[in-house]
PDB file as gemmi writes it, atoms N, CA and C in Angstrom:
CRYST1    1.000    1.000    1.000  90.00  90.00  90.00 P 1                      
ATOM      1  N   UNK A   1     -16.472 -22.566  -3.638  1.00  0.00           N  
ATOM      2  CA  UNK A   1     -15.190 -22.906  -3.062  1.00  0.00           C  
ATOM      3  C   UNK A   1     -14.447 -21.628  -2.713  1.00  0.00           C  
ATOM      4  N   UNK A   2     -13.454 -21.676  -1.746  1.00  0.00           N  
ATOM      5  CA  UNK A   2     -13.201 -20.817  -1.181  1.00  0.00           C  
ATOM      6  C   UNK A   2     -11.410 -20.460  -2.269  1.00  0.00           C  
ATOM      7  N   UNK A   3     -11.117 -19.583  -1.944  1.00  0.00           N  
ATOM      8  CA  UNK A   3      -9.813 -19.461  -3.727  1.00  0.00           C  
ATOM      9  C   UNK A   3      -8.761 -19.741  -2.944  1.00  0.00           C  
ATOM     10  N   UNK A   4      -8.424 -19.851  -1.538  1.00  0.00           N  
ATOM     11  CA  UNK A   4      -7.218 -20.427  -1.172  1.00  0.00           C  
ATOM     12  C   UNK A   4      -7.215 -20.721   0.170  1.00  0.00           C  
ATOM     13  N   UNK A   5      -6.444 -21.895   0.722  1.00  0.00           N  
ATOM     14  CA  UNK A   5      -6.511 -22.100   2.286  1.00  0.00           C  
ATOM     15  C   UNK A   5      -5.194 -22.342   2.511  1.00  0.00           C  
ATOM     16  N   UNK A   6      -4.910 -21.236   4.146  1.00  0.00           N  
ATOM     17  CA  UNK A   6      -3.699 -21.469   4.672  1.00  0.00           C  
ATOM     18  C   UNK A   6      -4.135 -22.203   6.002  1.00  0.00           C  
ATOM     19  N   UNK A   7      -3.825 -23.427   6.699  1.00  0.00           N  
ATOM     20  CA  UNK A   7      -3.619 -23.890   7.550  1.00  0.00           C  
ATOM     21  C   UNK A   7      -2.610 -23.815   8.782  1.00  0.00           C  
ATOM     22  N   UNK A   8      -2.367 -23.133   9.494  1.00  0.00           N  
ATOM     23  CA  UNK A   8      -1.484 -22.335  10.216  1.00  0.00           C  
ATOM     24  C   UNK A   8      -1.618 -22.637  11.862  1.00  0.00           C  
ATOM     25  N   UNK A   9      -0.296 -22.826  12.451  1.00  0.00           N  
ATOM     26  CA  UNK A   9      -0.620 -23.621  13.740  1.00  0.00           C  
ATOM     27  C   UNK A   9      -0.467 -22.486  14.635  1.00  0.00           C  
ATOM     28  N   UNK A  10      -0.163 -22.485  16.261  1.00  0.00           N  
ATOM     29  CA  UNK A  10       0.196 -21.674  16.952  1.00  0.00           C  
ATOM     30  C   UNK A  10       1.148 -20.404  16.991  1.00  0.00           C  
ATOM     31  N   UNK A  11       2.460 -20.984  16.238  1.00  0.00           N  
ATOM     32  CA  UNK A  11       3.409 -19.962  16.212  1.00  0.00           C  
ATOM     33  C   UNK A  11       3.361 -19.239  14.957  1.00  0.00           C  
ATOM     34  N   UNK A  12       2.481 -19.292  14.026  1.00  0.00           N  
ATOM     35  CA  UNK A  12       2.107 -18.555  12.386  1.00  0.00           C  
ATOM     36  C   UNK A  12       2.847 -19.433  11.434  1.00  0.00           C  
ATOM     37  N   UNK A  13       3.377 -20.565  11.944  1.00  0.00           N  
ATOM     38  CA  UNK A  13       4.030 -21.121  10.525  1.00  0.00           C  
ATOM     39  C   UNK A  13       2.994 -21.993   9.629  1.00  0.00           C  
ATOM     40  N   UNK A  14       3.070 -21.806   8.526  1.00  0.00           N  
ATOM     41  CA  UNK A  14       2.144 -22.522   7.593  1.00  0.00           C  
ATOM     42  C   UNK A  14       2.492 -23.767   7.313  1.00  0.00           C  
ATOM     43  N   UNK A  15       1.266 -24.588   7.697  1.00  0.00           N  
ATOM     44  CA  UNK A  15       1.505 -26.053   7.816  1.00  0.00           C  
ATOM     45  C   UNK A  15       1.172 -26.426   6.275  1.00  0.00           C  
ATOM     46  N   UNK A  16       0.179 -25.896   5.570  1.00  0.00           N  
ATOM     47  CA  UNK A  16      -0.167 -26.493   4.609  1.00  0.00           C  
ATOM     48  C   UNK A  16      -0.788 -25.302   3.641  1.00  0.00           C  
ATOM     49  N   UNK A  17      -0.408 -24.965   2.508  1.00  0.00           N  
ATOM     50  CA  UNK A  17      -1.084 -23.602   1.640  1.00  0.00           C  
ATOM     51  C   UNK A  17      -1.442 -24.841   0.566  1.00  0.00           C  
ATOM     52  N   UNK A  18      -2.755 -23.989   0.041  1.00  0.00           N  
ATOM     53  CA  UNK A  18      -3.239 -24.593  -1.043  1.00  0.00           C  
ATOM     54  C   UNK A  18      -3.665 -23.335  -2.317  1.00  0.00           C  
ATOM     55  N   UNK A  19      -4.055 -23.310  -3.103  1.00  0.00           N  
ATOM     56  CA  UNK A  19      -4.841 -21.769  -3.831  1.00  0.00           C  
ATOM     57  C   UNK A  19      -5.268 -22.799  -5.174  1.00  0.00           C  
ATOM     58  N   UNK A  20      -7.052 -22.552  -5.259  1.00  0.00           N  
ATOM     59  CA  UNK A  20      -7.571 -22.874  -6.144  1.00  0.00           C  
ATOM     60  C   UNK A  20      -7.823 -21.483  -7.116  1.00  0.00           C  
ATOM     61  N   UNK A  21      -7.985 -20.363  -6.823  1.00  0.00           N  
ATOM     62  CA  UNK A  21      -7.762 -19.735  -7.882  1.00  0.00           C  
ATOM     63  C   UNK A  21      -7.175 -18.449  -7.359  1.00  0.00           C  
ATOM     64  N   UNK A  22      -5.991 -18.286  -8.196  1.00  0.00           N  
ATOM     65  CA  UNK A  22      -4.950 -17.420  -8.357  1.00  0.00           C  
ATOM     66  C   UNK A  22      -3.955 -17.938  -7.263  1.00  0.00           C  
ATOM     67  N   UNK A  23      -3.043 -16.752  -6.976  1.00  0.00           N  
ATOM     68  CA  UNK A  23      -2.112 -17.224  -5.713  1.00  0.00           C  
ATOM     69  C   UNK A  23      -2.168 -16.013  -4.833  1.00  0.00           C  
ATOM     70  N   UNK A  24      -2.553 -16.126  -3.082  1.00  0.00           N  
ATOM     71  CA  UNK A  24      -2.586 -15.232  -2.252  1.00  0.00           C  
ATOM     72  C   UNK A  24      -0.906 -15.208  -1.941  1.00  0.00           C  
ATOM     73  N   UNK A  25      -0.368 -13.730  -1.614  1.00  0.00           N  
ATOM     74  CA  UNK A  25       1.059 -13.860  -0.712  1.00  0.00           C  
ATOM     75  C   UNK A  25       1.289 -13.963   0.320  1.00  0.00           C  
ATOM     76  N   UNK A  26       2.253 -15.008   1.128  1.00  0.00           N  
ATOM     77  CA  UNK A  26       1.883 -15.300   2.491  1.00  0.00           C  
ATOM     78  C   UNK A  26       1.793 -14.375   3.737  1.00  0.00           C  
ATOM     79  N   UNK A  27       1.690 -13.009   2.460  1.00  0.00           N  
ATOM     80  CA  UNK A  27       1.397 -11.583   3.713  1.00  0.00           C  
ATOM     81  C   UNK A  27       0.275 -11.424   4.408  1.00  0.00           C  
ATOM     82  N   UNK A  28      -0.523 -12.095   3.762  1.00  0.00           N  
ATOM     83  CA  UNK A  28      -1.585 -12.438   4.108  1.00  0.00           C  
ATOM     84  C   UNK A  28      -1.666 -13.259   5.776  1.00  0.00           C  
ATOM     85  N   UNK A  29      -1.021 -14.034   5.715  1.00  0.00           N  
ATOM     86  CA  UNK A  29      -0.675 -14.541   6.928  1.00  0.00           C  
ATOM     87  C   UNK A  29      -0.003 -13.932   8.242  1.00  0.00           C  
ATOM     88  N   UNK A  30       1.165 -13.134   7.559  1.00  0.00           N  
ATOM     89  CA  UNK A  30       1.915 -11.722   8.498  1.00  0.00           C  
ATOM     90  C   UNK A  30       0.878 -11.117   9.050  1.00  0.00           C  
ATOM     91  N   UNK A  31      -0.431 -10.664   8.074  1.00  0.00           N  
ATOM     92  CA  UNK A  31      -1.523 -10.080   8.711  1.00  0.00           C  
ATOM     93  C   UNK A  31      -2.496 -10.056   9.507  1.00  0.00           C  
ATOM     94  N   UNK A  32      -2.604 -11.844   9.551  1.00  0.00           N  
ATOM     95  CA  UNK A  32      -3.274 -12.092  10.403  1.00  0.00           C  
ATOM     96  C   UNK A  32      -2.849 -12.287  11.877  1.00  0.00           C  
ATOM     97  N   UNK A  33      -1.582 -12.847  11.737  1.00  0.00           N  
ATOM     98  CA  UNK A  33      -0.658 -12.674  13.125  1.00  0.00           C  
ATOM     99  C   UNK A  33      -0.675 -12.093  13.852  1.00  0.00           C  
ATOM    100  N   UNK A  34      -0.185 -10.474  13.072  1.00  0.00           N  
ATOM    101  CA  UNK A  34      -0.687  -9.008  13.515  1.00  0.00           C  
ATOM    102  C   UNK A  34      -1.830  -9.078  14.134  1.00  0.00           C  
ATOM    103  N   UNK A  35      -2.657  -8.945  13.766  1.00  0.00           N  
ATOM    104  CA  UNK A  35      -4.075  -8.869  14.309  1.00  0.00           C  
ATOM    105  C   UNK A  35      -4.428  -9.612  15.746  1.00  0.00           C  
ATOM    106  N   UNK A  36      -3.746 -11.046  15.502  1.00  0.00           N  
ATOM    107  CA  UNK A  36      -3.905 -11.991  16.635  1.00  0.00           C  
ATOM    108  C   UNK A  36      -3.053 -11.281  18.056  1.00  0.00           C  
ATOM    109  N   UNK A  37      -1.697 -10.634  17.522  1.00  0.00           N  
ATOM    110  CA  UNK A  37      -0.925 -10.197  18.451  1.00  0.00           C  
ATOM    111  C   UNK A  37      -1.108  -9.327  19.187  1.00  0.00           C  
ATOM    112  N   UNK A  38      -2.150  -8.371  18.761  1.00  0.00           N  
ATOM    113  CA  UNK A  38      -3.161  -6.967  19.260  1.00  0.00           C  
ATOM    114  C   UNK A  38      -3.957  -7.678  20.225  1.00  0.00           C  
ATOM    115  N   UNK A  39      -4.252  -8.962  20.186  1.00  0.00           N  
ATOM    116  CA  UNK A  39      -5.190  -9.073  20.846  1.00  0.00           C  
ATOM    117  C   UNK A  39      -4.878  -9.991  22.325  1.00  0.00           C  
ATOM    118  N   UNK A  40      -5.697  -9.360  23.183  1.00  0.00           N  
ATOM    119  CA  UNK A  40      -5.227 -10.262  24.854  1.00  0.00           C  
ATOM    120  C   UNK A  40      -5.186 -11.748  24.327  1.00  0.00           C  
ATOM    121  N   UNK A  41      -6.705 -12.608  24.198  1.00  0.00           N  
ATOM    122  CA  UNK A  41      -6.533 -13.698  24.007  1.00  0.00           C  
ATOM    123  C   UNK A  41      -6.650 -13.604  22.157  1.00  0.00           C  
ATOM    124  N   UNK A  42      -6.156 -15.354  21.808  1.00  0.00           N  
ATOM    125  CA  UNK A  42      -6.272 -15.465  20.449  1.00  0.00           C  
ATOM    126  C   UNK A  42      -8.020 -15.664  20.124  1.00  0.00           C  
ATOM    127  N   UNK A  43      -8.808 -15.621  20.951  1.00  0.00           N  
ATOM    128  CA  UNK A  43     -10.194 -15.718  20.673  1.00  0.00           C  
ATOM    129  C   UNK A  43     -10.524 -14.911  20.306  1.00  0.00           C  
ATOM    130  N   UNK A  44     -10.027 -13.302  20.906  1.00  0.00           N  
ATOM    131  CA  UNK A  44     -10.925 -12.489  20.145  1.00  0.00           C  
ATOM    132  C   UNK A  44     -10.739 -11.511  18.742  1.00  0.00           C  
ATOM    133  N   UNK A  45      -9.978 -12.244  18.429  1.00  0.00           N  
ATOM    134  CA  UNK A  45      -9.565 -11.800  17.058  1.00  0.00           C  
ATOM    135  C   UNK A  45     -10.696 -12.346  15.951  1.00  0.00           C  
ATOM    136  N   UNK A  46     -11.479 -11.512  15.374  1.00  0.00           N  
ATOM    137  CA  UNK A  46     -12.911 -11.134  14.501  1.00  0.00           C  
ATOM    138  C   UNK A  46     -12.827 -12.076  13.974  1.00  0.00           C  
ATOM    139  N   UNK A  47     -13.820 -13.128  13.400  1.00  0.00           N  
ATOM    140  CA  UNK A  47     -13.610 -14.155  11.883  1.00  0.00           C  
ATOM    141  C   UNK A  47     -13.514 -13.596  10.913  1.00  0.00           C  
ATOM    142  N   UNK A  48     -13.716 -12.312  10.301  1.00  0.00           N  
ATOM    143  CA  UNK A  48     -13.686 -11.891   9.204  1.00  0.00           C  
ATOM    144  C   UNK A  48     -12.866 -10.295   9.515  1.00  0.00           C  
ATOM    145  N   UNK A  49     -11.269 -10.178   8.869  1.00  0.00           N  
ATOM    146  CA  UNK A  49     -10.719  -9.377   9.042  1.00  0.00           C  
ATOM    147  C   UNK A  49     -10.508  -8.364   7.734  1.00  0.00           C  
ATOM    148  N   UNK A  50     -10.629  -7.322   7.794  1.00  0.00           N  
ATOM    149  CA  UNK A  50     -10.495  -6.464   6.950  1.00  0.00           C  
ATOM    150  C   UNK A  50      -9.376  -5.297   6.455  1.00  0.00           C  
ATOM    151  N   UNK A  51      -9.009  -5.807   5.294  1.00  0.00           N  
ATOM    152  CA  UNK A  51      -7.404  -4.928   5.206  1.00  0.00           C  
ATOM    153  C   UNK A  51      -7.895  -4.427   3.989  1.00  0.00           C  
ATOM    154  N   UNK A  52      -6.467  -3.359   3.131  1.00  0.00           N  
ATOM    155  CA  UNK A  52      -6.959  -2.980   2.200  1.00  0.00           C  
ATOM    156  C   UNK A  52      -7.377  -3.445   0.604  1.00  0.00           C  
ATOM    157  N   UNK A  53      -6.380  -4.770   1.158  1.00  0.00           N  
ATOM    158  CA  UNK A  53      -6.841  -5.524  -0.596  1.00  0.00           C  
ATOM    159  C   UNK A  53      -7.231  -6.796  -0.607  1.00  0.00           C  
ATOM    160  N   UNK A  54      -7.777  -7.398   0.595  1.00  0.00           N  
ATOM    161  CA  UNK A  54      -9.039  -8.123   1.269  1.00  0.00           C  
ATOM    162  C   UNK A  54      -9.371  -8.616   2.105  1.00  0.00           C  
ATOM    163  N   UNK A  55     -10.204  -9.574   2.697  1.00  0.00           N  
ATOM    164  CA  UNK A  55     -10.870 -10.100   3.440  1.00  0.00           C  
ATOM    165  C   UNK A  55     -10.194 -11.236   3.985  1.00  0.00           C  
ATOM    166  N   UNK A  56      -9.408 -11.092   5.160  1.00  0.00           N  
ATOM    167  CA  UNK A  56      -9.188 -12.368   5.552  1.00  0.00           C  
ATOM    168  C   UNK A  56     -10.077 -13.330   6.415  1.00  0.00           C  
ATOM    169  N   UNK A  57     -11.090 -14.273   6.220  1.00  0.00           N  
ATOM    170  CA  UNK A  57     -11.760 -14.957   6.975  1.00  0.00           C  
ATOM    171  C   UNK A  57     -10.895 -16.149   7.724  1.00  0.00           C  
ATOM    172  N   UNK A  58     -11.274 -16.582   8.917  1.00  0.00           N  
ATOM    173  CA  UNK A  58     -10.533 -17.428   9.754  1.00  0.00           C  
ATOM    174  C   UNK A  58     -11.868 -18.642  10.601  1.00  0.00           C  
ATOM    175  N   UNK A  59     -11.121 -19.390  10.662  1.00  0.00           N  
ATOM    176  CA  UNK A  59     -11.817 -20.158  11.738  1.00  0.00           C  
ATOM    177  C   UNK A  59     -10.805 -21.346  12.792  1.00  0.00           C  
ATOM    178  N   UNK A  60     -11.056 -21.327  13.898  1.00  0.00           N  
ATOM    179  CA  UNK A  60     -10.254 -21.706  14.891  1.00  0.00           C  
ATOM    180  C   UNK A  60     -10.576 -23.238  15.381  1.00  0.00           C  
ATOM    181  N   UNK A  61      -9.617 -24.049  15.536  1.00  0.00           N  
ATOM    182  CA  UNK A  61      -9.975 -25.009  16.441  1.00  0.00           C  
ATOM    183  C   UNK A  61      -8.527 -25.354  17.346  1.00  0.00           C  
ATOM    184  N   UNK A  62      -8.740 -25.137  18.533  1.00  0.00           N  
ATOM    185  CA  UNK A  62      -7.496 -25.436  19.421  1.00  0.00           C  
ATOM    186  C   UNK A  62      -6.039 -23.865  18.943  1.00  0.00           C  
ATOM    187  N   UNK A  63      -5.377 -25.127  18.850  1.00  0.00           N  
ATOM    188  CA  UNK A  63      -3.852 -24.038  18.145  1.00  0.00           C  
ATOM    189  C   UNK A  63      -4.132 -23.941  16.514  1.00  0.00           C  
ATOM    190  N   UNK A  64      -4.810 -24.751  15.872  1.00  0.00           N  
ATOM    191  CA  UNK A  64      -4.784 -24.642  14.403  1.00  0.00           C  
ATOM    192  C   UNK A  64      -5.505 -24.104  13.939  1.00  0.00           C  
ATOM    193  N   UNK A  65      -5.384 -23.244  12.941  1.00  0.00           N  
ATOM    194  CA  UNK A  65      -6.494 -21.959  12.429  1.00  0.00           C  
ATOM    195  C   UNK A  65      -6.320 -22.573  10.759  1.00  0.00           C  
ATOM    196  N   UNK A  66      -7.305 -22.001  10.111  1.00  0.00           N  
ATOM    197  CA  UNK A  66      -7.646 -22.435   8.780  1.00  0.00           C  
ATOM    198  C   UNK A  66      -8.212 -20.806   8.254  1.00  0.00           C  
ATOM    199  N   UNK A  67      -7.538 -20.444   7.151  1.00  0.00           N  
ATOM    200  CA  UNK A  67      -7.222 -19.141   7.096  1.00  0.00           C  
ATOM    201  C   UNK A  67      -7.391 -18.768   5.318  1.00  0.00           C  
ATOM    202  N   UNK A  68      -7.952 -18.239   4.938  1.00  0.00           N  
ATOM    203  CA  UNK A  68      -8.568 -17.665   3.086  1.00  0.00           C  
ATOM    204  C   UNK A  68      -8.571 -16.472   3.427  1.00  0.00           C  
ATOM    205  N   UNK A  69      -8.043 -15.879   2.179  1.00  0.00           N  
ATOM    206  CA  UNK A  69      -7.622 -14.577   1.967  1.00  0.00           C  
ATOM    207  C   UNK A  69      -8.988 -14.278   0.735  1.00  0.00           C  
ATOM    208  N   UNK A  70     -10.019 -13.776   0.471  1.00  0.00           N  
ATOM    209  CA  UNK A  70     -10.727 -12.924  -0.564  1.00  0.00           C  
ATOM    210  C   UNK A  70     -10.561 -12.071  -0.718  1.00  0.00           C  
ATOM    211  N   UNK A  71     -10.109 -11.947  -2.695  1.00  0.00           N  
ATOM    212  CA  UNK A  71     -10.233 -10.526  -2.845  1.00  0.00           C  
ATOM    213  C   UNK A  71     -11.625  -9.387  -2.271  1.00  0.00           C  
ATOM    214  N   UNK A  72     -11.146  -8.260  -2.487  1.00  0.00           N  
ATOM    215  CA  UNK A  72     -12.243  -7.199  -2.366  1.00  0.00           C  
ATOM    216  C   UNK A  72     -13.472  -7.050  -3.647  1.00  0.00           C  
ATOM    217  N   UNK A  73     -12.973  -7.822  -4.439  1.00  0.00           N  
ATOM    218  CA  UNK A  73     -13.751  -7.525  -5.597  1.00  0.00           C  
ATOM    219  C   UNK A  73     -14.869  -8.933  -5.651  1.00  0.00           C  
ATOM    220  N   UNK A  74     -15.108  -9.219  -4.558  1.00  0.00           N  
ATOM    221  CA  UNK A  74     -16.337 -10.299  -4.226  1.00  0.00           C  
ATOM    222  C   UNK A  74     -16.626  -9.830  -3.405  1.00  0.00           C  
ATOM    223  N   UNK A  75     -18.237  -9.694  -3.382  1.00  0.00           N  
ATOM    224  CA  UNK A  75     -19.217  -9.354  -2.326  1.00  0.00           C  
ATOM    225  C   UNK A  75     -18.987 -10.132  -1.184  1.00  0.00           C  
ATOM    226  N   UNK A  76     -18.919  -9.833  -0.059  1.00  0.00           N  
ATOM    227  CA  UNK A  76     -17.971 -10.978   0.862  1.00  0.00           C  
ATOM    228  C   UNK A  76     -19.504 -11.348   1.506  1.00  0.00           C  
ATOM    229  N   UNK A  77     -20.443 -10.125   1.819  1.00  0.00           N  
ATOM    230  CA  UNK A  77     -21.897 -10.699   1.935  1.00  0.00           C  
ATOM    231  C   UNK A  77     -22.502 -11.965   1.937  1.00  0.00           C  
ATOM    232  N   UNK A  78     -22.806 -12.157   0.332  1.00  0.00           N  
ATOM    233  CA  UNK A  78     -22.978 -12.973  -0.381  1.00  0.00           C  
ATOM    234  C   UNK A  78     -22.319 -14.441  -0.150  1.00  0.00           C  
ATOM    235  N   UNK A  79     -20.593 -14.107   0.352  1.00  0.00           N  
ATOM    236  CA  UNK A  79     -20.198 -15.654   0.425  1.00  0.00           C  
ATOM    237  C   UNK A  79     -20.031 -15.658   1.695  1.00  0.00           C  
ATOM    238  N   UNK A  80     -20.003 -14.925   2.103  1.00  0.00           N  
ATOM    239  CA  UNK A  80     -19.425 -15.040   3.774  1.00  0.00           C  
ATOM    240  C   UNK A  80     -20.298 -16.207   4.611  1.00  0.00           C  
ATOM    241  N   UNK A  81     -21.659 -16.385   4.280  1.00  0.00           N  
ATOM    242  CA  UNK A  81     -22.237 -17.602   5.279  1.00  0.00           C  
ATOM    243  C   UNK A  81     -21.550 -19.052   4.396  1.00  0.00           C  
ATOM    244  N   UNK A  82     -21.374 -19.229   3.528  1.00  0.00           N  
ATOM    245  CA  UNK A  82     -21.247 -19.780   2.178  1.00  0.00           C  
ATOM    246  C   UNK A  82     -19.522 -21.045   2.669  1.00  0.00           C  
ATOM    247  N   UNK A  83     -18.888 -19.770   2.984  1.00  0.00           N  
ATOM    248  CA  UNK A  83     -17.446 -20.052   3.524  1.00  0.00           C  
ATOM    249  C   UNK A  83     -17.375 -20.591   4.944  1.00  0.00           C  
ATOM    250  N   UNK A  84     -18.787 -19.712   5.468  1.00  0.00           N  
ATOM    251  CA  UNK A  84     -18.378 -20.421   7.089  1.00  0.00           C  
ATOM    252  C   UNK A  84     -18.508 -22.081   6.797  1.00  0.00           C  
ATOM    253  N   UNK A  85     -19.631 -22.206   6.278  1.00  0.00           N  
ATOM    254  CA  UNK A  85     -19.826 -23.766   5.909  1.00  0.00           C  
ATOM    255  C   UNK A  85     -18.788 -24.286   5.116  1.00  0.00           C  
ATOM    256  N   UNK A  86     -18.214 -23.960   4.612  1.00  0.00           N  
ATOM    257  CA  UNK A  86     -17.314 -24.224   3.897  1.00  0.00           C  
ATOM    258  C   UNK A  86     -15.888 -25.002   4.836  1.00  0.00           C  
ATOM    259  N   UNK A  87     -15.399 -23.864   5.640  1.00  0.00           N  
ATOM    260  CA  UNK A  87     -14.231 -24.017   6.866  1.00  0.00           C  
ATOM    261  C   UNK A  87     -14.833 -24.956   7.514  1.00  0.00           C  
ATOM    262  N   UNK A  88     -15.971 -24.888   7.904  1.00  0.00           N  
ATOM    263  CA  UNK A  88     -16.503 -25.799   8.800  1.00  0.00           C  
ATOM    264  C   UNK A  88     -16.325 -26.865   8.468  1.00  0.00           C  
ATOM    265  N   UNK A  89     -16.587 -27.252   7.031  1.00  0.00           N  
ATOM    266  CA  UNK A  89     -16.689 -28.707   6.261  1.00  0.00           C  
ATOM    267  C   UNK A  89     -15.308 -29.083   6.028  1.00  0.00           C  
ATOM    268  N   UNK A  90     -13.906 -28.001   5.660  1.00  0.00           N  
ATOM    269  CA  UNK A  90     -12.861 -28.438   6.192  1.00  0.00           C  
ATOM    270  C   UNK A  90     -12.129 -29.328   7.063  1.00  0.00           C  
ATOM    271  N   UNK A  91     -13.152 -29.088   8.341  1.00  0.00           N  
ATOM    272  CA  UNK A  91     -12.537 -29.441   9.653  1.00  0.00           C  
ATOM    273  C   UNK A  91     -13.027 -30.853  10.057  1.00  0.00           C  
ATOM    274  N   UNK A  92     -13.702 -31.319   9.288  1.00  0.00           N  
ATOM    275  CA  UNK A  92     -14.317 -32.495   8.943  1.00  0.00           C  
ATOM    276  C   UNK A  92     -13.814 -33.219   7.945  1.00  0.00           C  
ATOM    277  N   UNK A  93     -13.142 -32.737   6.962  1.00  0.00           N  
ATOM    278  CA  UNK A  93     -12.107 -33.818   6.629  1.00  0.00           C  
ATOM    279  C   UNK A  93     -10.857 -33.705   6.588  1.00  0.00           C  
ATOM    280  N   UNK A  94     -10.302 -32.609   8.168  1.00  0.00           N  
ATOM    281  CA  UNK A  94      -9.099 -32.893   8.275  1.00  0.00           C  
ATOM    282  C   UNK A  94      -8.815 -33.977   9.417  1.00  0.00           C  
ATOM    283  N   UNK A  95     -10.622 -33.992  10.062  1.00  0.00           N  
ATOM    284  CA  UNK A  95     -10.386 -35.151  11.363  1.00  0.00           C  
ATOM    285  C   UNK A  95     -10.795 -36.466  10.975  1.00  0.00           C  
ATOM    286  N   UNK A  96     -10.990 -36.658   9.650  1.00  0.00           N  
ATOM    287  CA  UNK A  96     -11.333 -38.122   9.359  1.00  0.00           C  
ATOM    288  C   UNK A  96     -10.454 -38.331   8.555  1.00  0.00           C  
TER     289      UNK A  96                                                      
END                                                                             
């Protein structure tokens, strides 16, 4: 399982935070914004973003993004295919 999901629409406001283990700060989210705002379109902003105290992975559908913050102190390797399936399986029971 992934340790926290922010659900976040077009304009960065958080529709829905959850955290199964510990609590991420919603700077996390400021950060990803950032990132999105650097970029021409919102597509090409990386799935897996890298700051100094972790890993923000993302995945997109339309305006709504689905957004986990990992610490650095997990091999992101290791979970990173783990999570894609994971978001993916998200998005499947946010449409049913």
């Amino acid at each position: 399982m992934f340790p926290n999901l922010f659900i976040i629409n077009s304009t960065g406001e958080v529709l829905i935070e959850k955290h199964w283990e510990g609590k991420a700060p919603r700077k996390v989210v400021e950060t990803f914004m950032e990132q999105q705002v650097k970029k021409e379109r919102k597509i090409d902003v990386t799935p897996v973003i890298e700051t100094p105290k972790c890993f923000l992975v993302h995945s997109r559908r339309g305006d709504i993004v689905l957004l986990t913050a990992i610490n650095k102190e997990v091999c992101l390797i290791l979970r990173k295919p783990d999570l894609r399936w994971k978001l993916g399986r998200a998005w499947v029971y946010l449409v049913v």
